[in-house]
Backbone as a ProteinNet text record, in pm:
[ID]
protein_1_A
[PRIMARY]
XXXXXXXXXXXXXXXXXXXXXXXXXXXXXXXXXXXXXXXXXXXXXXXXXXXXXXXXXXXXXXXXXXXXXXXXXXXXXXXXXXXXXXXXXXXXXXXXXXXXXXXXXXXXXXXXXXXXXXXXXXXXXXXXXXXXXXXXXXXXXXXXXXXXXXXXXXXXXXXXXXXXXXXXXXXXXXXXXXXXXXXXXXXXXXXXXXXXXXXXXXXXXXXXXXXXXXXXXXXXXXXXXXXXXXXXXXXXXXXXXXXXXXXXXX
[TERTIARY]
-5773	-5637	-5548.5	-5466.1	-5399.8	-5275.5	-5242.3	-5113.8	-4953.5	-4923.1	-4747.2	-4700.2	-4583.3	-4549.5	-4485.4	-4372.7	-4339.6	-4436.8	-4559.8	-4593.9	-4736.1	-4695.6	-4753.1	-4634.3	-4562.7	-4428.5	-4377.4	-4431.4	-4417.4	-4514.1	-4633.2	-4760.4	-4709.2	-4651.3	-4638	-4587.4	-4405	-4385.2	-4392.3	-4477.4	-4495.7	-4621.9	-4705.9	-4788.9	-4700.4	-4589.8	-4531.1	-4472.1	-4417.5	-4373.6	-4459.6	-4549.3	-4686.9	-4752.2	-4729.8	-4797.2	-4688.3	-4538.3	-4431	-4403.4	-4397.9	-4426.3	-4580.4	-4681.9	-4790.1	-4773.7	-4699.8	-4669.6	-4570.6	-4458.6	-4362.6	-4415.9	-4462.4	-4534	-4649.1	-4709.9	-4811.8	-4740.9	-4624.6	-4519.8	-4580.9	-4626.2	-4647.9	-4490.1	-4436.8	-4287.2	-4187.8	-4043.2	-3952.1	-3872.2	-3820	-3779.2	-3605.5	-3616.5	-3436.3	-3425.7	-3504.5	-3456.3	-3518.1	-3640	-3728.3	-3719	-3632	-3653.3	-3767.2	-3871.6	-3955.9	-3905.4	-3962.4	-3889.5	-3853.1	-3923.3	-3905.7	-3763	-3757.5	-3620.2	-3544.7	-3532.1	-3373.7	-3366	-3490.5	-3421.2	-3421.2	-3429.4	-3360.2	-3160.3	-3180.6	-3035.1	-2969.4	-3032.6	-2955.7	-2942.9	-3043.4	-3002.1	-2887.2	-2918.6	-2792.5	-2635.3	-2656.5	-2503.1	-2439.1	-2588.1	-2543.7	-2477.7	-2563.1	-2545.5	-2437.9	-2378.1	-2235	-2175.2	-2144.7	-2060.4	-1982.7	-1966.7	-1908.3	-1865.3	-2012	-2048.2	-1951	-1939.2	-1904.9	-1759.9	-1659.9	-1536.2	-1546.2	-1641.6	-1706.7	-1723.1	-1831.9	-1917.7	-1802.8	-1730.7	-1626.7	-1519.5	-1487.3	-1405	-1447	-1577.8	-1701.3	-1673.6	-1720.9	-1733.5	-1615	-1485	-1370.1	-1337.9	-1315.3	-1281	-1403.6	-1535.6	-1655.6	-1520.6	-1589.6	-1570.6	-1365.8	-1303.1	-1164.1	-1177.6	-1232.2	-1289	-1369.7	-1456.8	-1552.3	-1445.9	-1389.9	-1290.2	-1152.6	-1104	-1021.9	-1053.3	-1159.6	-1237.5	-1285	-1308.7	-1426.4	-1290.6	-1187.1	-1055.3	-1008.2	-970	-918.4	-988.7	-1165	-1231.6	-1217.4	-1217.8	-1195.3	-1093	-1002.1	-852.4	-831.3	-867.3	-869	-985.8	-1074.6	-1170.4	-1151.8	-1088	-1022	-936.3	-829.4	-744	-788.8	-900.6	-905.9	-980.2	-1049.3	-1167.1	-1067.1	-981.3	-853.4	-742.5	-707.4	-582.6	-652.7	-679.2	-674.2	-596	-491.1	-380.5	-413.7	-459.2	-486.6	-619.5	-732.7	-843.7	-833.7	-737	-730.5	-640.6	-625.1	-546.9	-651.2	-713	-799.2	-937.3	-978.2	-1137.7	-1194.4	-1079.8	-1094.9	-1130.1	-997.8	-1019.4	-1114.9	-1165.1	-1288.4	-1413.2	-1443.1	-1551.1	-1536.6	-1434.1	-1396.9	-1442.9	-1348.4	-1359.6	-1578.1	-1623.1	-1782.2	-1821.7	-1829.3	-1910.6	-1930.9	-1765.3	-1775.8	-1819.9	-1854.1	-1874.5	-1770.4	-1721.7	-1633.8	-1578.6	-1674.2	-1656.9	-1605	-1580.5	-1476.5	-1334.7	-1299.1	-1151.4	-1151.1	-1257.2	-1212.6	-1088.5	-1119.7	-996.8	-837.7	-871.4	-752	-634.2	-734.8	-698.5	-646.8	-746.1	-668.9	-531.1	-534.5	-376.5	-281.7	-275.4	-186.2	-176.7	-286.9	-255	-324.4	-355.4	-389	-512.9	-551.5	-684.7	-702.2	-604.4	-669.2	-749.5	-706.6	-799.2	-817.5	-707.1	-570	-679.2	-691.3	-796.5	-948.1	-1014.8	-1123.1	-1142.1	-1042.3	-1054.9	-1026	-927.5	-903.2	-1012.9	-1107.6	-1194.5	-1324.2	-1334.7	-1424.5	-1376.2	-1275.8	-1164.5	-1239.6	-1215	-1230.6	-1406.4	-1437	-1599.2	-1638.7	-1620.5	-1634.7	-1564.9	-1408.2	-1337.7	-1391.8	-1464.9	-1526	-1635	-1725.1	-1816.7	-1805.4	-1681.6	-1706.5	-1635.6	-1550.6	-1467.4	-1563.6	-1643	-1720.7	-1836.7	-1889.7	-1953.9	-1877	-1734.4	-1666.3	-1662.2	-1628.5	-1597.6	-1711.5	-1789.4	-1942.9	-1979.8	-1967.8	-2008.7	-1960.4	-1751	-1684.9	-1711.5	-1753.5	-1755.4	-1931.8	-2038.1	-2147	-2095.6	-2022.9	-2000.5	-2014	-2123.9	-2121.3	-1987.5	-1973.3	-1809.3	-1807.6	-1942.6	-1927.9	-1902.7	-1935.6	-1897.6	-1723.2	-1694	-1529.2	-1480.2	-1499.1	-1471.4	-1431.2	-1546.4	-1551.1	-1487	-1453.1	-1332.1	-1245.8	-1185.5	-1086.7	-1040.9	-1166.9	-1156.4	-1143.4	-1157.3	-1121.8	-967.5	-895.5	-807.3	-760.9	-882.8	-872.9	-762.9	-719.4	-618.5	-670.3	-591.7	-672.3	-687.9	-609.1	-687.5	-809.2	-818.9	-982	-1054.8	-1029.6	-1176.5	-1153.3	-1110.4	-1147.5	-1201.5	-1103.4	-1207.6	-1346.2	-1387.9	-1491.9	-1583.7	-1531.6	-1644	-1626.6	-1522.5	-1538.7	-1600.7	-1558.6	-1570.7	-1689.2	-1768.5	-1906.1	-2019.5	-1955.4	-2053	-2081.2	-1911.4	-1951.6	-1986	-2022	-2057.3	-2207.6	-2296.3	-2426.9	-2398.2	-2306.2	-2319.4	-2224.5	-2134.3	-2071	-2113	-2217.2	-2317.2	-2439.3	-2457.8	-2568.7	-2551.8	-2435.3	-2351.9	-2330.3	-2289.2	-2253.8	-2301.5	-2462	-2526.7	-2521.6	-2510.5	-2461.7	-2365.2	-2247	-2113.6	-2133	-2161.9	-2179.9	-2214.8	-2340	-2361.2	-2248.4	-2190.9	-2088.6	-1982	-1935.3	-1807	-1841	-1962.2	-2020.7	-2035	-2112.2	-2070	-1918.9	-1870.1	-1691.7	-1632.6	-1685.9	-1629.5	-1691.5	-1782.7	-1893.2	-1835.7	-1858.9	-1778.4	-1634.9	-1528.6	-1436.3	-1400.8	-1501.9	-1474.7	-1527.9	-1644.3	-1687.9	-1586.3	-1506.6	-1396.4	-1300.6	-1229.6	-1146.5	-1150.6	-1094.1	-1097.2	-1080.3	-1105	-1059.8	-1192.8	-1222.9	-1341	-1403.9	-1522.7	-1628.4	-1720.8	-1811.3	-1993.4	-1984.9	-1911.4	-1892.8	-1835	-1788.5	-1669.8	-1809.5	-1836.8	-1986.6	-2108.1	-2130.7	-2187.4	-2164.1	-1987.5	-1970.9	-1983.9	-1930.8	-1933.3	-2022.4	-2171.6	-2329.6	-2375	-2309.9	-2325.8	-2318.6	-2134	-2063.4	-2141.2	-2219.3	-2278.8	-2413.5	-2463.7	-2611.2	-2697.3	-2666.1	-2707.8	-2859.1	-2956	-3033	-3088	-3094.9	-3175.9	-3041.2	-2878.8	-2779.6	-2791.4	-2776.4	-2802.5	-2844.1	-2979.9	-3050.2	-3090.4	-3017.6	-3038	-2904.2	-2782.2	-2658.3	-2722.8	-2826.8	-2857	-2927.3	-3003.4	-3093.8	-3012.5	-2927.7	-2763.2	-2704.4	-2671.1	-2602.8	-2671.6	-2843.7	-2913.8	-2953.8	-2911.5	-3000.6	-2909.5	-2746.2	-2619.1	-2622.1	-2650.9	-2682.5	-2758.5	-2874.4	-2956.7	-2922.4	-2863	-2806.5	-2705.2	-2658.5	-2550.8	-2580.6	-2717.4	-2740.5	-2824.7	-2860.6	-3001.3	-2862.5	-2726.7	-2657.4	-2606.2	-2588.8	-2523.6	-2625.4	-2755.8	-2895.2	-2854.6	-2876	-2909.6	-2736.5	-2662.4	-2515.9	-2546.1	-2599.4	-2659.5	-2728.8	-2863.3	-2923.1	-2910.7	-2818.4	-2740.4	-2633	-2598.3	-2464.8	-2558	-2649.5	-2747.6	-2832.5	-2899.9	-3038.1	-3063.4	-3002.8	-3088.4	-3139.1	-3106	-3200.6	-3307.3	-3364.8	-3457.7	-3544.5	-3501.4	-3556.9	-3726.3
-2791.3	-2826.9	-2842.4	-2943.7	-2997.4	-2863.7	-2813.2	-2722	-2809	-2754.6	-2807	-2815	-2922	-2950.4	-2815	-2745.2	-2630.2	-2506.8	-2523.3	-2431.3	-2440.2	-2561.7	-2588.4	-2565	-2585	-2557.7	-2447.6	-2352.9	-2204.4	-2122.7	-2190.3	-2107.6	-2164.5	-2324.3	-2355.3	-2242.1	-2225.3	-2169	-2045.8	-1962.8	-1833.8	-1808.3	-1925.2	-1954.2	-1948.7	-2045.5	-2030.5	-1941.4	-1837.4	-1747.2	-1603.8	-1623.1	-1547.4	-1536.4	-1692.4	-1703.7	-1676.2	-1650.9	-1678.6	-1498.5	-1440.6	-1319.5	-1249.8	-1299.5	-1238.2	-1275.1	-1387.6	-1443.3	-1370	-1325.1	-1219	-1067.5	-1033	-876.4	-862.3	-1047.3	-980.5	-1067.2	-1043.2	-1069.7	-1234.8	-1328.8	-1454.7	-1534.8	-1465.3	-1577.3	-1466.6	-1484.5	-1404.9	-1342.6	-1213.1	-1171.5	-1224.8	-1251.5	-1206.9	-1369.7	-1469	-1603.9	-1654.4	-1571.6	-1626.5	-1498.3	-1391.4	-1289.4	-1264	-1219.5	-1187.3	-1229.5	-1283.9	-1295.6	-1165.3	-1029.8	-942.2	-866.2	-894.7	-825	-964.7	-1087.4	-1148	-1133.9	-1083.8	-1033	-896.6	-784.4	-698.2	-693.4	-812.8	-835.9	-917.8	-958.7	-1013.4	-929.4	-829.5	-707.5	-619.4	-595.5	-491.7	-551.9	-711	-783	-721.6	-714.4	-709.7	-579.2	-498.9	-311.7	-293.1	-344.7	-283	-318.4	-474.9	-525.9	-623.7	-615.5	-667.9	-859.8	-885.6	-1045	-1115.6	-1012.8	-1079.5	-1114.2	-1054.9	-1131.2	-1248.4	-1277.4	-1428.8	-1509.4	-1473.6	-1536	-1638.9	-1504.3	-1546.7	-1669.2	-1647.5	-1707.9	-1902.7	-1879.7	-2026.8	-2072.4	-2033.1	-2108.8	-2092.2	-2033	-2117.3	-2207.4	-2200.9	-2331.3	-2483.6	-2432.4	-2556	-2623.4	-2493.5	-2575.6	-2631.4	-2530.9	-2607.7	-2776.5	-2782.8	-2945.1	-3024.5	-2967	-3033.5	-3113.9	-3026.5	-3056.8	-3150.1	-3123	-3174.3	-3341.7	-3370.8	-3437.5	-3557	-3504.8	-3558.5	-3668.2	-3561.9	-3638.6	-3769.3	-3715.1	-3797.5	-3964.9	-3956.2	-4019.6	-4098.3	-4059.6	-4100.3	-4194.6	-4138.5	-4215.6	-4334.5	-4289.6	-4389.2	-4537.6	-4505.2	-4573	-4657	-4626.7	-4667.7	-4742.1	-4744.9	-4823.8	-4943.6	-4913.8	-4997.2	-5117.5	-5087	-5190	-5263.9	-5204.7	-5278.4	-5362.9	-5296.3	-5352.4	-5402.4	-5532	-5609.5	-5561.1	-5557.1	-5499.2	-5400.7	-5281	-5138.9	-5164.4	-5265.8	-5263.3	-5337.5	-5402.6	-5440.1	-5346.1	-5234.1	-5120.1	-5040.3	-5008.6	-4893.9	-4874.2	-5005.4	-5034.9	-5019.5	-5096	-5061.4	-4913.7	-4848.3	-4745.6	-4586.3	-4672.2	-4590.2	-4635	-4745.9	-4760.7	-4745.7	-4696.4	-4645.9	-4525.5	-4435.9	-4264.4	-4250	-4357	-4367	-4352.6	-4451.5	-4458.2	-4371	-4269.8	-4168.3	-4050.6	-3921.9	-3820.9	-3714.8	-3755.5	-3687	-3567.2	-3468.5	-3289.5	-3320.3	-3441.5	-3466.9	-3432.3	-3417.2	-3432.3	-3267.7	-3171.8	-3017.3	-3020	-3006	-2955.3	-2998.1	-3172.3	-3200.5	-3153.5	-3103.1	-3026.1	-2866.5	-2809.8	-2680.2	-2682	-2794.8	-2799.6	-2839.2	-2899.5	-2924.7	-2865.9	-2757.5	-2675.6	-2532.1	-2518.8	-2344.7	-2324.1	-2190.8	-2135.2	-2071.1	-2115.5	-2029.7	-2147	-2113.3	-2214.2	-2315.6	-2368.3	-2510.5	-2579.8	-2571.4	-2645.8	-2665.3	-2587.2	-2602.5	-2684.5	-2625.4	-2729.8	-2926.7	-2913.6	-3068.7	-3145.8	-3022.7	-3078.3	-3132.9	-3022.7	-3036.3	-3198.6	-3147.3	-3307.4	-3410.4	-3432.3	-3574	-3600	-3538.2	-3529.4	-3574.7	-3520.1	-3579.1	-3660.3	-3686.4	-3823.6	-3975.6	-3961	-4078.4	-4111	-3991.9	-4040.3	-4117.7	-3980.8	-4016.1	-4185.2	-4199.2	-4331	-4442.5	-4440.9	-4575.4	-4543.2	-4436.3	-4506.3	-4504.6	-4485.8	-4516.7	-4701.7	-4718.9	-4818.8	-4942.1	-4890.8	-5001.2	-4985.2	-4904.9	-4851.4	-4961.9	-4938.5	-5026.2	-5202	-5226.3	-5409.6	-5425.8	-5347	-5364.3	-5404.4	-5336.9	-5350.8	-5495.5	-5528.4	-5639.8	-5748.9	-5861	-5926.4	-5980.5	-6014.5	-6039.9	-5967.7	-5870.4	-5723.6	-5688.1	-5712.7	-5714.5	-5806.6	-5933.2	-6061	-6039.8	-5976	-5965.7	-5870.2	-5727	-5674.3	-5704.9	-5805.8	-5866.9	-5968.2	-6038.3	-6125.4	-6047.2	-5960.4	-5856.4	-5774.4	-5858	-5748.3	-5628.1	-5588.8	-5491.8	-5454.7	-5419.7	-5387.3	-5347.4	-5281.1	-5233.4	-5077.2	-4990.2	-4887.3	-4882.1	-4982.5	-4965.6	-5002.2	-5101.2	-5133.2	-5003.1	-4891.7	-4782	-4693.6	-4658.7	-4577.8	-4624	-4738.5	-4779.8	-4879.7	-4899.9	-4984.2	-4939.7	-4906.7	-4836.6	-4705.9	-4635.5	-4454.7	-4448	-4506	-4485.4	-4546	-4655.5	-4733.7	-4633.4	-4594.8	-4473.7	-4392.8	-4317.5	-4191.9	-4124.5	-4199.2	-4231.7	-4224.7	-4299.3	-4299.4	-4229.3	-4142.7	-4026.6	-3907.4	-3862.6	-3737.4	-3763.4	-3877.9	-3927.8	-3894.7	-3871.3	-3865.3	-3724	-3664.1	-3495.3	-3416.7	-3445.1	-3346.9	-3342.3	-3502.7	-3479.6	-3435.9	-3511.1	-3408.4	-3310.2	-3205.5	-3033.2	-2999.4	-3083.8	-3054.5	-3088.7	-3172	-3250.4	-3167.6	-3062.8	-2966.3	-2838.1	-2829.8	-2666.4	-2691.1	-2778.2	-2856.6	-2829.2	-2902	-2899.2	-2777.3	-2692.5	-2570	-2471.8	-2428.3	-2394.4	-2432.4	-2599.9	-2646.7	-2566.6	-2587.2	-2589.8	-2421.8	-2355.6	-2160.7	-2165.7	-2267.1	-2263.1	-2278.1	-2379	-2424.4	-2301.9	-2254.5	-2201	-2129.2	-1972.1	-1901.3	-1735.7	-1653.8	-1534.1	-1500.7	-1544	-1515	-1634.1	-1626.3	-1724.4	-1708.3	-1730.7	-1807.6	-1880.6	-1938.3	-2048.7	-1951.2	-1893.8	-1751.5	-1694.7	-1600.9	-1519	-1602	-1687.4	-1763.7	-1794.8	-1846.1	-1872.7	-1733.4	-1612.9	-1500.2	-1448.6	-1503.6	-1428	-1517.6	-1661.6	-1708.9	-1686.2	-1655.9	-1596.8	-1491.3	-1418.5	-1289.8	-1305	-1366	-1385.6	-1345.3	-1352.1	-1246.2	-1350.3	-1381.2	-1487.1	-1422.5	-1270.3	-1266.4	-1295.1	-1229.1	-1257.6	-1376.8	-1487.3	-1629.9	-1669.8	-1693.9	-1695.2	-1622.2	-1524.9	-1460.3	-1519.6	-1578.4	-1654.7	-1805.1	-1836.5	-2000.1	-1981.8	-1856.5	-1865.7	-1844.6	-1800.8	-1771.8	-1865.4	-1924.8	-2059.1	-2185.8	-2182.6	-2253	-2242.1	-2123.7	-2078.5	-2072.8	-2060.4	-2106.2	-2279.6	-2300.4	-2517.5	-2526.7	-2433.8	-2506.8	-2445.7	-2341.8	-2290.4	-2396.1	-2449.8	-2560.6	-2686.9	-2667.8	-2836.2	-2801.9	-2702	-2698	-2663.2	-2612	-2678.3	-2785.9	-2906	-2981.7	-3061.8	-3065	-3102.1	-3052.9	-2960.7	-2911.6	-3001.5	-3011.2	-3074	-3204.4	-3293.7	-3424.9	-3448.3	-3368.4	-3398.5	-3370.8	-3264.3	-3253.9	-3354.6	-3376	-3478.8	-3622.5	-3640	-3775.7	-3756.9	-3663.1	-3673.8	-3781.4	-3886.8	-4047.2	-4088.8	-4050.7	-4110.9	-4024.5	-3889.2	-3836.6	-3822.5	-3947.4	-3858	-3965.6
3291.4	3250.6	3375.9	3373.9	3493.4	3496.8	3603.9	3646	3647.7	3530.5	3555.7	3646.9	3707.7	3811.9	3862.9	3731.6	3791.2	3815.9	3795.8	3857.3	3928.7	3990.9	4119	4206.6	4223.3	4308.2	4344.5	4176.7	4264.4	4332.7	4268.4	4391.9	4534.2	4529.7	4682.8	4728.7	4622.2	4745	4807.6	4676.1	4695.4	4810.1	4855.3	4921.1	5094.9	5080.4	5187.3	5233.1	5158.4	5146.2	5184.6	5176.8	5224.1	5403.1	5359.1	5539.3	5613.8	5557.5	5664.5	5719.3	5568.7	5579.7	5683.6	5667	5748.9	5894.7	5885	6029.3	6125	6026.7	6043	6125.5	6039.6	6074.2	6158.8	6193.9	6272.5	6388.3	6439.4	6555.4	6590.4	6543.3	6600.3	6577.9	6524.4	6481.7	6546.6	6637	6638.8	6511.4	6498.7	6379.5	6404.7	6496.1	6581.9	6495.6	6480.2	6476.3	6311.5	6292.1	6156.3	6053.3	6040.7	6016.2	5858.4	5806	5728.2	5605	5483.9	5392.6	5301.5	5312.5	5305.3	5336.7	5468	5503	5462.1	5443.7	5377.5	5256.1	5132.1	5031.8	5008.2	5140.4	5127.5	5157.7	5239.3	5305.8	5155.2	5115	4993.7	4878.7	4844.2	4747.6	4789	4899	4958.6	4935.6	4909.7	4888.2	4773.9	4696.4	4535.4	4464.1	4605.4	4541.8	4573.3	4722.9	4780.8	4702.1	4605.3	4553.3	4607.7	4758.6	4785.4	4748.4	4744.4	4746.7	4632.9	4485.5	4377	4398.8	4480.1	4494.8	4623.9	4663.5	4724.2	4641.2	4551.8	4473.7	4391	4322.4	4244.2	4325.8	4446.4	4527.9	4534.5	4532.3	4552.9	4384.4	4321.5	4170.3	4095.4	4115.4	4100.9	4167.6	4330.4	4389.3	4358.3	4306.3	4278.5	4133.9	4041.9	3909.3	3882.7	3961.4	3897.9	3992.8	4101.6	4166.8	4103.4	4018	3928.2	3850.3	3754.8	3642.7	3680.6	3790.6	3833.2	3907.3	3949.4	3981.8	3895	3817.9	3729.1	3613.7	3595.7	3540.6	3631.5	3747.7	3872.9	3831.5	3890.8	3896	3767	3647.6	3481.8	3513.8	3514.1	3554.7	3653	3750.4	3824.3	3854.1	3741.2	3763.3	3619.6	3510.3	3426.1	3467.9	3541.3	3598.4	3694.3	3759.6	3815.2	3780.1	3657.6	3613.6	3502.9	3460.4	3356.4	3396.8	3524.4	3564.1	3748.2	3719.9	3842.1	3956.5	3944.4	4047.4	4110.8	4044.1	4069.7	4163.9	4103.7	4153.9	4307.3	4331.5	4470.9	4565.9	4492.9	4579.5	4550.4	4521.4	4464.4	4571.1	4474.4	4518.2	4671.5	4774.7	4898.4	4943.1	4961.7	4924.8	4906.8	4767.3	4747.1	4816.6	4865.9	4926.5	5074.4	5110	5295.1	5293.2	5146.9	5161.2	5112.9	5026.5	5027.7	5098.5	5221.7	5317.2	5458.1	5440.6	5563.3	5535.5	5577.4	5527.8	5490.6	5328.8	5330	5332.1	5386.1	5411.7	5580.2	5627.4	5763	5692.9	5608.4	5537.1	5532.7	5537.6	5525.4	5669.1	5757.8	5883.6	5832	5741.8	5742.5	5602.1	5529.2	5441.1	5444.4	5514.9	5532	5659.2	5695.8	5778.7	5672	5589.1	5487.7	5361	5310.5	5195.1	5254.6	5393.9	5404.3	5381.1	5412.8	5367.4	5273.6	5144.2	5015.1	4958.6	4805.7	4752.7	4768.4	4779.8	4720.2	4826.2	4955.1	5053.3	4978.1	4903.3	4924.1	4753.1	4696.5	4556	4555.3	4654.8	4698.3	4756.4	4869.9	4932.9	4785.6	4701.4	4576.7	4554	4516.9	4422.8	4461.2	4599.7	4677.5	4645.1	4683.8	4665.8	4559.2	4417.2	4299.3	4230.6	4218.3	4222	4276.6	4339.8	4456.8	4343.3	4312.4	4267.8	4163.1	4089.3	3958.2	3897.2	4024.2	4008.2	4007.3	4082.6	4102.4	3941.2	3934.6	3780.2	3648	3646.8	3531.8	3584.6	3732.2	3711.3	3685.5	3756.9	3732.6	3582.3	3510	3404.6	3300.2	3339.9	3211	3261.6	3380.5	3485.8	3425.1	3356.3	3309.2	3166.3	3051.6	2967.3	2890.8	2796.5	2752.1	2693.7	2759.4	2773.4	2638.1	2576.2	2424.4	2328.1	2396.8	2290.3	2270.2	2394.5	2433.6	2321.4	2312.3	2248.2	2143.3	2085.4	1912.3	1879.2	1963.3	1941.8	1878.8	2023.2	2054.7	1899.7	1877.1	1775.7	1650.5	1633.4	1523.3	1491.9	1626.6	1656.3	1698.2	1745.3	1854.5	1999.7	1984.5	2104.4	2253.5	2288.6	2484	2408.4	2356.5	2269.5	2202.7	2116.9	2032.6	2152.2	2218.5	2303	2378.6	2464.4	2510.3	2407.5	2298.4	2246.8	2176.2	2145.2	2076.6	2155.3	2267.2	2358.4	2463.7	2531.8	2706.3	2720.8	2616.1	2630.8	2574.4	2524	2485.3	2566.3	2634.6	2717.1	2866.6	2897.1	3045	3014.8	2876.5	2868.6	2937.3	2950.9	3018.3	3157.2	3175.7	3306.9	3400.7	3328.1	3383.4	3349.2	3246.1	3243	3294	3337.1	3426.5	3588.9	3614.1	3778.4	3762.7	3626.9	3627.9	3692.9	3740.3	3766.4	3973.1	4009.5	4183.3	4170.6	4096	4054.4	4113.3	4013.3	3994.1	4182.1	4229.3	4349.7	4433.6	4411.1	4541	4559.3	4417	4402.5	4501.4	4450	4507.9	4681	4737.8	4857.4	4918.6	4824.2	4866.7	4912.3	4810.8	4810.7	4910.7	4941.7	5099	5177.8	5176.8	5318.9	5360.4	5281.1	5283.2	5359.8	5267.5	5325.1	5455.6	5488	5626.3	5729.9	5686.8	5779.4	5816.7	5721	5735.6	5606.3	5580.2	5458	5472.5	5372.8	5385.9	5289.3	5203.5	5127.9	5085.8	5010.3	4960.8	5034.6	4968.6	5058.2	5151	5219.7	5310.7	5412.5	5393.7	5468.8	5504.6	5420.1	5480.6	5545	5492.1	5601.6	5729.9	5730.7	5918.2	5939.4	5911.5	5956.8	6026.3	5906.8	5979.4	6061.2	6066	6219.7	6349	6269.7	6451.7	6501	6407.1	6454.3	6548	6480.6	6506	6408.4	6289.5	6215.6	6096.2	6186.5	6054	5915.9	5916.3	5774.7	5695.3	5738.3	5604.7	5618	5740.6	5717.8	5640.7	5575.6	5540.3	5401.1	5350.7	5238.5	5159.7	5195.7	5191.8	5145	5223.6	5206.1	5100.4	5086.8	4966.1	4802.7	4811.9	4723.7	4682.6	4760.6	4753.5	4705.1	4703.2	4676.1	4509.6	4479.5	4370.3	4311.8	4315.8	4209	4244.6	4325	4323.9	4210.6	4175.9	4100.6	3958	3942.2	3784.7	3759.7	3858.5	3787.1	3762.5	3882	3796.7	3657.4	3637	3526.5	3418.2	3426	3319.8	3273.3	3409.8	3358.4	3302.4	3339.4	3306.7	3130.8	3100.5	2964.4	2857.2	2937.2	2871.1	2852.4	2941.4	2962.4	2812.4	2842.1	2710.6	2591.5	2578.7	2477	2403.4	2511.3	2483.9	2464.3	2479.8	2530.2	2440.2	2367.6	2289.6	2238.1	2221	2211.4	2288.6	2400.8	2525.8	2561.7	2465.4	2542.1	2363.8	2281.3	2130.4	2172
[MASK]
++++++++++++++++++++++++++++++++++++++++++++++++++++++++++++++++++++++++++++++++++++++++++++++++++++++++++++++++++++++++++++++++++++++++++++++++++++++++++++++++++++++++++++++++++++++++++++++++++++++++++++++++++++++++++++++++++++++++++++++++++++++++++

């Protein structure tokens, strides 16, 4: 019988995880730079016992999700506007394909000079991140939309209301819970970055921290943290997708 993909993936990596460890203890790797996987999830239990981590933790997935949400509207809106109103789309469109093509976690420095190092910086940084995205597949989404379909609306008497609610908002729905899930990643991103830059708490905060130090197992027990709330959020927006979608997976 053939082995599921997931669990071929976890012998990998419990495989890698093995040799990195034996490699560890029998001194062929530095500890100061590769530290054992042993000791980074002792360095990562110890987060959990002090307590300390959870007003981080907490600090990261408010500034992700109020950027998700805030974001995800932005992008709605503005990507609505621009595929409707011509005008908008030659102010718009530019625009969005400048802030596309650069890397936009360059915009953290310029953000925490203009709203500080609390949240307000690292939720904007979220914003931008997922607004971008989410703008361009509302807008490709409603510029795909069949023009005959529009027509007969139209020829029915349909207004610019019915065709959103009965031909625009159903046609992007695919393709903005289809984007939900880089979404989810692009917020949580935002929000890391943003504590990296500058901050008082979050995962991004403890991270530069165990930099400045030298410190690789918290390094490293932080990356493994941060990796493993990346993937609880995508395996929800995953489970919302097909929920919201079960025609496309019946």
């Amino acid at each position: 019988m053939t082995a599921r993909p997931g669990t071929r993936r976890t012998a990998a990596f419990l495989l890698l995880a093995a040799a990195w460890e034996t490699a560890a203890r029998a001194g062929w790797i530095d500890p100061f730079y590769a530290p054992a996987p042993s000791r980074v999830a002792s360095v990562l239990v110890s987060l959990f016992v002090q307590g300390d981590i959870w007003r981080h933790l907490e600090a990261t997935l408010v500034s992700a999700f109020a950027g998700l949400l805030a974001g995800v509207a932005l992008g709605m809106l503005l990507g609505f506007a621009a595929a409707l109103l011509p005008g908008v789309a030659e102010l718009l469109e530019p625009v969005m394909i400048l802030l596309n093509a650069i890397p936009r976690v360059i915009l953290a420095p310029l953000f925490v000079i203009w709203l500080g190092i609390g949240l307000a910086s690292k939720i904007a940084l979220a914003l931008i991140l997922v607004a971008v995205l989410i703008f361009f597949a509302v807008y490709s989404g409603i510029k795909e939309v069949d023009r005959r379909l529009v027509e007969r609306v139209r020829t029915l008497g349909g207004g610019r209301r019915a065709l959103i609610q009965e031909v625009y908002l159903p046609s992007i729905a695919a393709w903005v819970l289809g984007n939900l899930k880089i979404a989810v990643g692009f917020a949580f991103t935002g929000a890391v970055v943003g504590e990296f830059v500058a901050s008082t708490r979050g995962l991004g905060y403890l991270l530069q921290f165990a930099q400045s130090t030298y410190n690789a197992a918290l390094t490293l027990a932080l990356i493994v943290l941060i990796m493993a709330c990346a993937l609880v959020l995508f395996a929800l927006a995953e489970r919302l997708e097909r929920r919201l979608l079960r025609w496309r997976y019946v």
